[in-house]
C-alpha positions in Angstrom: 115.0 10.2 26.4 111.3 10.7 27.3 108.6 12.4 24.7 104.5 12.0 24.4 102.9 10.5 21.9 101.7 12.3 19.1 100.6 10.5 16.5 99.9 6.5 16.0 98.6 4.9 12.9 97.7 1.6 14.4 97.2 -0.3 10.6 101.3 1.1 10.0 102.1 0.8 13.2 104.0 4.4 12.8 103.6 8.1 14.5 105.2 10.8 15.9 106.4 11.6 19.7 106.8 15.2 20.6 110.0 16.2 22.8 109.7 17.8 25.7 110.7 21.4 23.6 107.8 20.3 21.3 109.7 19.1 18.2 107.8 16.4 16.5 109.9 13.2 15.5 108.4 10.5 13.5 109.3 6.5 14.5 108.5 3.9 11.6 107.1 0.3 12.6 110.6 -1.0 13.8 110.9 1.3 16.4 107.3 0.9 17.3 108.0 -3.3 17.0 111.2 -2.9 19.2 109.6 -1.2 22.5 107.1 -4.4 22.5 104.3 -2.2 22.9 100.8 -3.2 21.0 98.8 0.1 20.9 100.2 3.6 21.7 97.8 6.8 22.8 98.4 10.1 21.9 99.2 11.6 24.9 101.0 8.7 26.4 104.3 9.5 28.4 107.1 7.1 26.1 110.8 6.6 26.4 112.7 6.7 23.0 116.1 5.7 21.9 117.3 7.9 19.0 120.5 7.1 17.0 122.1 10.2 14.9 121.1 9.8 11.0 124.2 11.0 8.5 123.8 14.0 6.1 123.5 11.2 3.2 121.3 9.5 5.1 119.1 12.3 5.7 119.7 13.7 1.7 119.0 10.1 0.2 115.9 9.6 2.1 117.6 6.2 3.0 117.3 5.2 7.0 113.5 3.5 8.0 112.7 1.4 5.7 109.0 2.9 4.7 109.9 6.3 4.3 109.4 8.0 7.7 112.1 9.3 8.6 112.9 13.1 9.0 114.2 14.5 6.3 117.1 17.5 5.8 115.2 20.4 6.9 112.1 18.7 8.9 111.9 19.2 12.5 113.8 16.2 13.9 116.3 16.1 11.0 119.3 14.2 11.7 117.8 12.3 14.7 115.9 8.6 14.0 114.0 6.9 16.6 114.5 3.2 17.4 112.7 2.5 20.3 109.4 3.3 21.5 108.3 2.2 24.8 105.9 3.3 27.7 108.0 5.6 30.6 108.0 4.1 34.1 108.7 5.3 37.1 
């Protein structure tokens, strides 16, 4: 799935994409860490791999590790990122 970067805290080494409808998704540091990137733009064309967070998951808060997750009721609930990486053509 392709999105642009948002947001990108370089010390956390977590942001936010935007879709291509313009729903913001946060990605932790793992995600970030698993694309092999080393700095990220806002404005930069990504692809993402999202996996499908469970109700609990999403009720508990449980999912990334530090928090940064979308929660029940957030724009991107019930979707997690775990890979950010730079589109190619």
């Amino acid at each position: 799935m392709q999105a642009t970067a948002y947001t990108y805290d370089p010390v956390s080494r977590c942001g936010q994409v935007l879709l291509d409808d313009g729903t913001p998704v946060p990605f932790d540091a793992a995600a970030f860490d698993a694309g092999g990137l080393r700095l990220l733009r806002p404005g930069q064309r990504v692809r993402i791999e999202t996996e499908t967070q469970t109700v609990t998951e999403m009720e508990t808060g449980s999912g990334p590790a530090d928090g940064n997750g979308a929660r029940s009721g957030e724009p991107g609930a019930g979707r997690r990122i775990t890979l950010v990486t730079l589109q190619t053509f």
